[in-house]
N, C-alpha and C positions, 0 to 999 in steps of 0.2 A: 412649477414642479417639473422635473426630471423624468424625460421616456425613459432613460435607461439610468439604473441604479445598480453601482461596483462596491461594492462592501469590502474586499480584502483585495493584497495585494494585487496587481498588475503590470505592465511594461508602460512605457511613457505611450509605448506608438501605436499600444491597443488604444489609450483616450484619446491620442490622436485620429486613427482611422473611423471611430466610433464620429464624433465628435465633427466630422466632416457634415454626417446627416441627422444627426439627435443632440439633442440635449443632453449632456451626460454626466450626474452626478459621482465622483469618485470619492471616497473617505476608505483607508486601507482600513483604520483603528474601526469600523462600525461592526465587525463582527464582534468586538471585546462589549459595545454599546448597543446588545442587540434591541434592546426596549425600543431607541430610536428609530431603528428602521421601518416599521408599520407607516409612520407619520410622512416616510419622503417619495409609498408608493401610490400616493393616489392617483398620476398620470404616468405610472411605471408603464411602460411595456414591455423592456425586456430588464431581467436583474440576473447581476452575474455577483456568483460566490464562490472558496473554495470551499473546505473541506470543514469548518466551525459554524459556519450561518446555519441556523437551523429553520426548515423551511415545513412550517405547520400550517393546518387549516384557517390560523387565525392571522397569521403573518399573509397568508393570501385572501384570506377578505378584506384586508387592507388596502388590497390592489385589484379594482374592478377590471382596469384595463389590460393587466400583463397577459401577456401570449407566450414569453419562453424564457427559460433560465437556462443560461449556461453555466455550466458547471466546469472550472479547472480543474480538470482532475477527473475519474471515471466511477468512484464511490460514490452512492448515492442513499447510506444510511439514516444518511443527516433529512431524508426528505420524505416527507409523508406524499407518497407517489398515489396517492387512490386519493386524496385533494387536491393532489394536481389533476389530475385526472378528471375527477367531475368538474372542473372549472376552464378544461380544456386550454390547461398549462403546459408545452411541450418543454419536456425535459431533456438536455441536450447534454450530454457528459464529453468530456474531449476525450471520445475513444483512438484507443493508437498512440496518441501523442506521448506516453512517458512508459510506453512498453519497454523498448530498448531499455532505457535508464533502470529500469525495476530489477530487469534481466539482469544487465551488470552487476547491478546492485548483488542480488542473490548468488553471484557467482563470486565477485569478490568476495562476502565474505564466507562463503564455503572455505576457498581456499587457505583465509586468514585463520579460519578455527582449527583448519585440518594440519596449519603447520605450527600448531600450537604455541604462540610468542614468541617464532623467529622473529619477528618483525617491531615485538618491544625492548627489545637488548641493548637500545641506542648506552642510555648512559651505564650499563654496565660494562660495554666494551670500551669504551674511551675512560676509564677510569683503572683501566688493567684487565676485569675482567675477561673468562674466556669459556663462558657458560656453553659449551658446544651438547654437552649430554645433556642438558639444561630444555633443551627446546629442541629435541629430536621429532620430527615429522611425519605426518601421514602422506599415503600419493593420493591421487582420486582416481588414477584409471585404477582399472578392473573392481570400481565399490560400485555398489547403487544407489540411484538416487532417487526421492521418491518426490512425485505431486502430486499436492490438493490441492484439485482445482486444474482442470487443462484448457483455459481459456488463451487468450492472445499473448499475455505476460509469460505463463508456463510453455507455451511454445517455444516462446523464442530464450527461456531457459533450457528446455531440451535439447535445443539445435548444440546451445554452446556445451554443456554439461560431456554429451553425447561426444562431440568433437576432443575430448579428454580421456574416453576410453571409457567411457561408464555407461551401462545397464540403466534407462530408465523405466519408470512405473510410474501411471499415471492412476488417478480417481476424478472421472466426475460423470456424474449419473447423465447428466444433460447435454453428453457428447455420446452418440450413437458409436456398436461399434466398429461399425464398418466405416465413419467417418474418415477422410483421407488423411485430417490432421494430426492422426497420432503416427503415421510411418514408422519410424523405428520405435515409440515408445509403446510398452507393453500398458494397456486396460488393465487394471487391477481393482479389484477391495480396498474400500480402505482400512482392510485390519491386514492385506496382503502389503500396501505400503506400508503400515508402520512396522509387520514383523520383519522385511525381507530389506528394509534400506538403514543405509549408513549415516544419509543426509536425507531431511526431507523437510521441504520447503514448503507452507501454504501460500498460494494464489487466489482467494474465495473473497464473494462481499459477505458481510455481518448479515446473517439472519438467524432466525430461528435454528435451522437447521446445522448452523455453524459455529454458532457460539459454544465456544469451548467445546470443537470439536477435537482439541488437544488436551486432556485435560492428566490426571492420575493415572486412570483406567487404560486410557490406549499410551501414555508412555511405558506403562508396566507391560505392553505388549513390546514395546521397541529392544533391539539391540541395546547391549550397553556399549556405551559410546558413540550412541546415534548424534548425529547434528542435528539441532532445528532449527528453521530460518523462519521466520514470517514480519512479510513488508506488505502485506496486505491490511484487516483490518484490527485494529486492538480489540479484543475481546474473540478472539476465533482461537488464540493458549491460554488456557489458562494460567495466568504469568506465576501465582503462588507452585502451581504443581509444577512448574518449570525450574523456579527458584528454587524449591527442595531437592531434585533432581539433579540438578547441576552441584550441589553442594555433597550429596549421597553421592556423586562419582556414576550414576547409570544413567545421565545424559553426557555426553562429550563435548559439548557446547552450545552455544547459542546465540543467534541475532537477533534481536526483536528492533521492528523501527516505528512500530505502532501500540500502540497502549489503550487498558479501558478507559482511562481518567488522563485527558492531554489538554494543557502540557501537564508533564511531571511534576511535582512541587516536595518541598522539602519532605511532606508527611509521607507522600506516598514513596518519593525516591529512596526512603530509607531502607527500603524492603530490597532493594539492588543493590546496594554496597557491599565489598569484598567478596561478588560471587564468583568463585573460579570461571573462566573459559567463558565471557558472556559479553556482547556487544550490545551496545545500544545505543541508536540514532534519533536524531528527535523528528522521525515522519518526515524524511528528506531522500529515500530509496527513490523517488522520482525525478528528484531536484538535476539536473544537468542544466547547462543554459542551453543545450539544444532541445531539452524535452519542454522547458519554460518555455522558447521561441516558439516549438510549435503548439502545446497548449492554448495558449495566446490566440495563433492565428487559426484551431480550430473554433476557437470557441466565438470571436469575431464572426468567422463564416457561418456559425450556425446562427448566432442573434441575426445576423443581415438574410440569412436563408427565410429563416420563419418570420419574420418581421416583412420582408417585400413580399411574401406568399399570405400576406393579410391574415 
């Protein structure tokens, strides 16, 4: 049996570094086969997942011996944390590692929805056309931009945001406010970001507290033609009231990279075809090869951290 058990993707030179002092079971397909995995931890000690392993009380009485899971990636919805806990499971998330990439993320596509299909005109212009009133633009300086959620990802959205001439507003109850981290971004409500911004991005994990914290209710407080972005969790818009929204003309558009039901499938996808002004990525706002490299080698350091620390 396997100390360490890798259920989804990884880089060749995580099994290799691993692999140097463990045993080390890899199968990327084992999150699609989760039944199997109970059966290959009974001399686990550390198991690394991303974001589909779902990691229940009975998935860890499988495994007498584990001490830590690392997590690629920094959501941890998928994890029954008060099981890990009485079992004195350390739960290690690759904090930092796909900040940058999230941030870009969120900022490219502001600017993609703001300039309303400059950017899909290819085969209209090389066939003659000359659609220029067609796809007339927004700027982003002097709008505001709002966040849910002011953690390490909406920070380093503020820096760039802010750097474009824009007013931001931030929400989150659990940043004091005299905190140093918000410098130029304004503390707000969150009924003061949805009434007072142009663009407003979520940055939050799924909880209770946040699901469909975007729903009907608070977009009928928004601007019409407000933007919404969220590359955080699926389930934190409500994607139906988003979808009517976009269609009625009193959103201005939309990104979503996360969803309640992933992946997409034919049934559910049909609910997003032919929606005006709407992007959609399949949970890749992270994906860079630089945020993967370092993923990778946080999460490496943290198994070997808790693991020589007995």
């Amino acid at each position: 049996m396997s100390e360490i058990v890798i259920t989804e993707f990884v880089m060749d030179s995580t099994i290799d570094n691993l692999s140097q002092d463990y045993e080390v079971h890899y199968d990327r397909g084992l999150a699609d086969r989760q039944e199997d995995i109970p059966a290959l931890l009974g001399d686990c000690k550390g198991l690394i997942v991303r974001n589909r392993t779902r990691i229940t009380a009975n998935l860890l009485d499988a495994a007498p011996n584990l001490k830590v899971i690392g997590r690629l990636g920094v959501g941890l919805d998928q994890f029954d944390l008060e099981a890990c806990k009485a079992r004195n499971v350390e739960v290690c998330p690759a904090l930092g590692a796909n900040t940058v990439a999230v941030a870009e993320y969120t900022l490219t596509a502001m600017m993609i929805l703001l300039k309303r299909g400059i950017f899909d005109v290819n085969q209209r212009v090389i066939t003659g056309d000359w659609p220029r009133n067609d796809v007339m633009g927004l700027e982003a300086k002097n709008r505001t931009f709002g966040l849910i959620g002011f953690g390490a990802i909406s920070r380093e959205v503020a820096v760039r945001v802010q750097s474009l001439g824009m007013t931001v507003l931030g929400n989150d109850p659990y940043v004091a406010e005299d905190h140093p981290a918000w410098g130029k971004t304004v503390k707000a409500s969150v009924d003061e970001v949805f009434e007072k911004s142009d663009v407003i991005s979520c940055h939050v994990p799924l909880t209770d507290e946040t699901y469909h914290i975007i729903d009907a209710a608070a977009i009928s407080k928004m601007r019409t033609g407000t933007i919404l972005i969220n590359a955080s969790r699926g389930g934190v818009l409500d994607e139906a009231a988003v979808i009517d929204s976009l269609k009625s003309g009193k959103l201005g558009g939309a990104a979503i990279d996360v969803f309640e039901k992933e992946p997409i499938d034919a049934t559910s996808g049909a609910a997003f075809v032919d929606v005006p002004n709407f992007l959609i990525t399949p949970h890749v706002a992270w994906a860079t090869d630089e945020a993967n490299v370092m993923t990778d080698d946080v999460t490496v350091a943290n198994i070997r951290r808790v693991l020589a620390n007995g």
